[in-house]
C-alpha positions in Angstrom: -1.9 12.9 24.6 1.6 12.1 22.7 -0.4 10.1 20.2 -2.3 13.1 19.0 0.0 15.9 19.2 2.3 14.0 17.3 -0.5 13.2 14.5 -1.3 16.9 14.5 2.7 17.9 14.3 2.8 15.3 10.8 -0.6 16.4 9.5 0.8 20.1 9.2 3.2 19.1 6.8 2.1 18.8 3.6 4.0 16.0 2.1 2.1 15.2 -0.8 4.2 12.5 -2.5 6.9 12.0 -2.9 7.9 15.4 -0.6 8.3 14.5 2.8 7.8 17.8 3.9 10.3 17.1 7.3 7.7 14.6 9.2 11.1 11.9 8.8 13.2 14.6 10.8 10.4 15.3 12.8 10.4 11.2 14.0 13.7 10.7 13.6 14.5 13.1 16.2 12.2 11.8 18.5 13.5 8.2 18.0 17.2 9.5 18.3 16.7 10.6 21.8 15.5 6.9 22.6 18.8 5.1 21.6 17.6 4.2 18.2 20.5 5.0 15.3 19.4 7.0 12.7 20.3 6.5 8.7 18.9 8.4 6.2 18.4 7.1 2.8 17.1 9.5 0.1 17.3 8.1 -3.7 16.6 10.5 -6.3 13.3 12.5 -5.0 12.7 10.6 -2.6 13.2 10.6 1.4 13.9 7.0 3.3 14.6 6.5 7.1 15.9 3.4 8.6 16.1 3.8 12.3 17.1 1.0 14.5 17.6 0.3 17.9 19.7 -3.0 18.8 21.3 -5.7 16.7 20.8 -8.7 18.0 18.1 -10.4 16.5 15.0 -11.0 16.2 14.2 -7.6 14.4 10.9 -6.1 14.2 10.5 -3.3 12.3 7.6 -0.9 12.4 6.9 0.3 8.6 4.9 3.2 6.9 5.1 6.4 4.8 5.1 10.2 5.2 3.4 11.0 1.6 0.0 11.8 1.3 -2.4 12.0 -2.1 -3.3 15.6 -3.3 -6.1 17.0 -0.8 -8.2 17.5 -4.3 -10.5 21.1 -4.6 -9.7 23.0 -1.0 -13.4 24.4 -1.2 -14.2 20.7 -0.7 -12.7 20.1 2.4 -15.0 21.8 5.8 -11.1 22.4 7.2 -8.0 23.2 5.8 -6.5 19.8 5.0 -3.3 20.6 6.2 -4.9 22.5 9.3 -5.8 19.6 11.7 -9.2 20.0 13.4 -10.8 18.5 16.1 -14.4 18.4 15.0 -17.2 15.7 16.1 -14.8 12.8 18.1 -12.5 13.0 15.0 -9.5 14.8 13.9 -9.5 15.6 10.3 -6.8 16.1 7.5 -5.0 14.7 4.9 -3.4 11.6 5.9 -4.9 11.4 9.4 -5.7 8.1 8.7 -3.6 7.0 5.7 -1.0 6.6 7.3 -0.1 9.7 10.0 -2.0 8.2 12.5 -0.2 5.2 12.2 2.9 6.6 12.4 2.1 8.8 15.4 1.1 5.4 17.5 3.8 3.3 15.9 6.6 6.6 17.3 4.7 6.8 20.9 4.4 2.6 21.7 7.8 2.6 20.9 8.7 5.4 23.0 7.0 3.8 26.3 8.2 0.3 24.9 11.8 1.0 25.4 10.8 3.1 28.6 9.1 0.3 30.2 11.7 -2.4 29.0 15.0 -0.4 28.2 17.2 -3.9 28.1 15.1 -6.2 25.9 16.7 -9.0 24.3 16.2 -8.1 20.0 16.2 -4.9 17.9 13.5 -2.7 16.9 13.8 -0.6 13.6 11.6 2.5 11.6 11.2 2.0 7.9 9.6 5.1 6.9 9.7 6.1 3.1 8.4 9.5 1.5 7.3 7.8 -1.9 4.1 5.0 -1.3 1.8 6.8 -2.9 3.5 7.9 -6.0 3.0 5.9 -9.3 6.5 4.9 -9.1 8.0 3.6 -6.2 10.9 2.0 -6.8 13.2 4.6 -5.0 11.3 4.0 -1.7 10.8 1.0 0.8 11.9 -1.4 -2.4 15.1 0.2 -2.6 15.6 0.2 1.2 14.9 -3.3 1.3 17.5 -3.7 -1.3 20.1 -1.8 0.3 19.2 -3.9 3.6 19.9 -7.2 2.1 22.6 -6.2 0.5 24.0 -5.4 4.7 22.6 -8.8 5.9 20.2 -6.8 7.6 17.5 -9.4 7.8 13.5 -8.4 9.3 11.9 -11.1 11.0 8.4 -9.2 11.7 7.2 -5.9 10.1 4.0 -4.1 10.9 2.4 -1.9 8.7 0.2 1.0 9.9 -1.9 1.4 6.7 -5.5 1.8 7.6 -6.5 -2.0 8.2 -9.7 -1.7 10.2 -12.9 -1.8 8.6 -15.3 -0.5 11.1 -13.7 -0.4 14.6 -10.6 -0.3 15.6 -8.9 -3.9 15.1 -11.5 -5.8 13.2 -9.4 -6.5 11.0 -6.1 -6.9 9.9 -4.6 -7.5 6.8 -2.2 -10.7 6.6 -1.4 -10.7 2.6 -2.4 -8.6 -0.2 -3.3 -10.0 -4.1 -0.3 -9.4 -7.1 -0.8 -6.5 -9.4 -0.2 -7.1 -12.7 -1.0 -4.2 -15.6 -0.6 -4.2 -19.4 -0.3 -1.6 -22.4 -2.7 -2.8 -25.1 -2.1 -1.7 -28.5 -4.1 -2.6 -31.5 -3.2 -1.8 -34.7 -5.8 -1.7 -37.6 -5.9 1.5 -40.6 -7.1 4.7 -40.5 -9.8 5.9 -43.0 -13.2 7.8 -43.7 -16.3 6.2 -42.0 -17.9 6.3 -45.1 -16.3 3.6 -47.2 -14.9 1.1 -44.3 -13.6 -1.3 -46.8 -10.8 0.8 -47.2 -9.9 0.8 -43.4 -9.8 -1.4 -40.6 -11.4 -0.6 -37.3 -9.4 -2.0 -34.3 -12.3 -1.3 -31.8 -14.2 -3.9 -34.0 -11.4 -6.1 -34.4 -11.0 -6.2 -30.7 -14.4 -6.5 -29.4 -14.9 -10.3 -29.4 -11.5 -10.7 -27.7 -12.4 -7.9 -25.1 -15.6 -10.3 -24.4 -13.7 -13.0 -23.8 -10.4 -11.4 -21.5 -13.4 -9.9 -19.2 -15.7 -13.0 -19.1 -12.5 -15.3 -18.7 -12.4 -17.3 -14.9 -8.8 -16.7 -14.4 -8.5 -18.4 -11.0 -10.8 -19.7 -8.0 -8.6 -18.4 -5.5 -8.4 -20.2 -3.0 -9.2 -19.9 1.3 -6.7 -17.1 1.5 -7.1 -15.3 -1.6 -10.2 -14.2 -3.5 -10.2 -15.1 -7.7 -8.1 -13.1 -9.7 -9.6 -10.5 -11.3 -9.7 -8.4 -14.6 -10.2 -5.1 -15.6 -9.9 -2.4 -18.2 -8.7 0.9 -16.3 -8.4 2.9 -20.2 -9.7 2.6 -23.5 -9.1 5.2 -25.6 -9.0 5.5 -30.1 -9.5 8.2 -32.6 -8.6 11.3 -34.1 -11.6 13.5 -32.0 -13.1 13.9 -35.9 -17.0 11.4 -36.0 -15.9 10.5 -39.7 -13.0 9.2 -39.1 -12.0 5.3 -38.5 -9.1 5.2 -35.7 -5.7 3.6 -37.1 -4.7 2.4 -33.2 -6.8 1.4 -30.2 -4.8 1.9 -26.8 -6.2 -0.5 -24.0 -4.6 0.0 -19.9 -6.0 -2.9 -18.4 -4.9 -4.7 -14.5 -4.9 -8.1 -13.1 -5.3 -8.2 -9.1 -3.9 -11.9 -8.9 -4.0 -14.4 -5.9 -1.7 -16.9 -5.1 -3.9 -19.4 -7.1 -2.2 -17.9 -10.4 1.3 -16.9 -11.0 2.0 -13.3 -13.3 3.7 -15.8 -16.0 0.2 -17.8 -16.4 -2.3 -14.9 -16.4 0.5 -13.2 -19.8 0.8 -16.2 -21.7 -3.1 -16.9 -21.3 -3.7 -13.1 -22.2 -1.1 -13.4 -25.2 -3.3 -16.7 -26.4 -6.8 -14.6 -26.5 -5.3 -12.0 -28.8 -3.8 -14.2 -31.3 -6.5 -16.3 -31.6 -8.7 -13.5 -32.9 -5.7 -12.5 -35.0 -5.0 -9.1 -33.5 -2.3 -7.1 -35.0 -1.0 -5.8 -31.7 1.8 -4.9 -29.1 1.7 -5.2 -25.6 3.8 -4.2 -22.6 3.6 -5.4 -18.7 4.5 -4.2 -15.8 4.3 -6.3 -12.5 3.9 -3.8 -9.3 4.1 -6.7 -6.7 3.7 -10.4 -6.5 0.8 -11.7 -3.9 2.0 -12.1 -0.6 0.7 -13.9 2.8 1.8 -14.3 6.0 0.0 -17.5 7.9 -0.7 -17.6 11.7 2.3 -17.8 12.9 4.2 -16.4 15.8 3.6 -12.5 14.1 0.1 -13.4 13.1 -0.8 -14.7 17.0 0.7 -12.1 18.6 -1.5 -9.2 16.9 -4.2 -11.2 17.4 -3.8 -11.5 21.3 -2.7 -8.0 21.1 -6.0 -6.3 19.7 -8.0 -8.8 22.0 -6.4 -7.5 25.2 -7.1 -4.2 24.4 -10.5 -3.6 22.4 -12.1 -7.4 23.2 -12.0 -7.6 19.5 -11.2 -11.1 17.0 -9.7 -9.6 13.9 -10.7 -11.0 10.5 -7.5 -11.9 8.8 -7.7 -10.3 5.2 -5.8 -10.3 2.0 -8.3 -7.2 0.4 -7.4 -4.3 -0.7 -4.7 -2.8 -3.1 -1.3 -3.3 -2.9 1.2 -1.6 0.0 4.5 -2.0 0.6 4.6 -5.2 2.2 4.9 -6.5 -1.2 8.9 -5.4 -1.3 9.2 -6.4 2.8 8.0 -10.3 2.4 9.7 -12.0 -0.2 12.7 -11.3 2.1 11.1 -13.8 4.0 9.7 -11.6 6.9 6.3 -12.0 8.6 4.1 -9.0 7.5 0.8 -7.7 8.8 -0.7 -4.4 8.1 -2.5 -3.2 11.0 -3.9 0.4 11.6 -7.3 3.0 12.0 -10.3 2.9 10.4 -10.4 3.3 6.3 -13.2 4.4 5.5 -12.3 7.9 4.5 -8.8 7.3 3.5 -8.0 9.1 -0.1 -11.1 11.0 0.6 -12.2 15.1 1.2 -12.6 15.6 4.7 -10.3 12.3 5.4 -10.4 11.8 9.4 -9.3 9.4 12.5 -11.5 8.4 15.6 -9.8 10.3 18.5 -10.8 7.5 20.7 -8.9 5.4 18.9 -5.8 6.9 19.0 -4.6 5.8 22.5 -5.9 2.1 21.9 -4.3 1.9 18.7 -0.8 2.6 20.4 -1.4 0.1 22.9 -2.2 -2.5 21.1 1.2 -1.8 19.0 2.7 -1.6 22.6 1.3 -5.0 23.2 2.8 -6.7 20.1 6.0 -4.9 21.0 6.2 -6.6 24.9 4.8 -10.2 23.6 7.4 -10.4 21.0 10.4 -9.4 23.3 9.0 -9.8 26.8 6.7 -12.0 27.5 
């Protein structure tokens, strides 16, 4: 199956972020032959393709990324996770399900799209970035987009094939994703021996009261897209490593995943107000990774619907879970965004592995959405 020996072809490239490891080259070669012009857009480290076929609009343009996590200890894995194997109904290795798989089906519905329908009225366009799972990711889809708007290039519907489903192929799919918000907590107090503390200040005391009341704080209800916005501490760390010693600093990483029902502004200023009124001596940094997005049932929205019904008899829960993708830089340009793809359950995991069975349906039902956009 074309589905699966492509999968196989991208899984035996190790592109742990943000190497690409030649799995752009790989598709881009395979979209070139189907009419589809090919632009390459590295920044820095990073490797971006924008293929497109057509201009007229409307453009839908599939989306994903090469770059894998680390595989973690080898003597972990049963296989070599660069080494896909066929083991059980499932073919496992490192990003066989987050994304490769994706990107295999997403490169073989296109190729029997435009087969099948090689005058359709629209464009259709790759956006495939080697740098989504890196800590920073500005040089990736974010600066594509940028460079797009900057050409008037504007997408109307973008699919993304992370791993959407939750237990069978299609049940769900993923229609918005929640803000990310972190901050850089520091507290200053003064350093000095255990022993006579009224020489010192402790910052892990000073802070205690106001930790209480940043994680027992109702930010948000959310609302019937979104859940409530949530808080948490990701790293605390003080001290000198020495037991008789009273820390002068206390560093704090802490993350809001934020609906809709909040904006970033709202959630700093209320966090600024908890530390001054317990009278922290403090500095504290943000950084904002993506605003909350959603795309309602609209004309994107209905046809991946119909699209996952026709072929597995499925309803798909529409979803806003998860962490955040790249659809966060893709849909303040005002494009309709879904994320649709395999199975998740072992994605970022040892032994990470895609449902051969669902291989084939998973390219049909992007097939689908490809002919009830443009043909039917």
């Amino acid at each position: 199956m074309a589905t699966l020996e492509l999968l196989k072809q991208l899984i035996s490239r190790p592109s742990i972020t943000p190497n690409d490891a030649g799995c752009q080259t790989l598709i881009a070669h395979r979209l070139k032959a189907l009419g589809f012009t090919i632009e390459s857009m590295p920044f820095n480290q990073v490797d971006n393709l924008w293929a497109r076929r057509g201009t007229e609009a409307p453009l839908f343009v599939f989306a994903g990324h090469t770059d894998v996590v680390p595989p973690g200890p080898l003597n972990a894995w049963t296989s070599d996770p660069f080494q896909p194997t066929e083991r059980d109904g499932f073919l496992y290795g490192r990003g066989a399900a987050d994304m490769k798989s994706g990107l295999a089906a997403m490169v073989t519905a296109a190729e029997n799209f435009v087969k099948n329908n090689p005058k359709f009225s629209g464009s259709i366009a790759f956006l495939i970035t080697s740098n989504e799972e890196g800590a920073v990711n500005t040089d990736g889809t974010k600066r594509v987009i940028e460079e797009l708007m900057q050409r008037q290039e504007k997408i109307d519907y973008c699919v993304i094939g992370e791993a959407s489903s939750e237990k069978l192929l299609g049940d769900q799919i993923r229609v918005g994703r929640r803000g990310s918000l972190s901050g850089k907590l520091i507290i200053y107090g003064k350093q000095g021996h255990v022993a006579f503390p009224h020489h010192a200040v402790n910052p892990i005391h000073t802070f205690a009261k106001a930790l209480d009341e940043l994680t027992s704080t109702k930010w948000d209800d959310g609302n019937e897209f979104f859940p409530p916005t949530i808080f948490q501490i990701s790293n605390i760390h003080a001290g000198t490593g020495a037991e008789n010693v009273i820390p002068g600093t206390l560093d704090v990483a802490f993350n809001f995943r934020f609906s809709t029902a909040v904006t970033s502004e709202e959630l700093q200023q209320r966090v600024q107000k908890i530390l001054e009124k317990h009278k922290l001596n403090f500095d504290l940094k943000w950084n904002l990774s993506g605003q909350p997005f959603l795309t309602k049932k609209v004309k994107l929205v209905t046809a991946v619907q119909s699209a996952i019904k026709e072929v597995t008899g499925l309803e798909p829960i529409l979803s806003t879970g998860g962490g955040t993708s790249d659809g966060r830089f893709i849909a303040p340009t005002g494009a309709e965004v879904i994320e649709l793809g395999p199975v998740n359950t072992t994605v970022h995991q040892v032994n990470e592995r895609v449902s051969l069975a669902d291989l084939k349906p998973l390219m049909h039902i992007y097939e689908k959405i490809l002919e009830i956009l443009f043909v039917e």
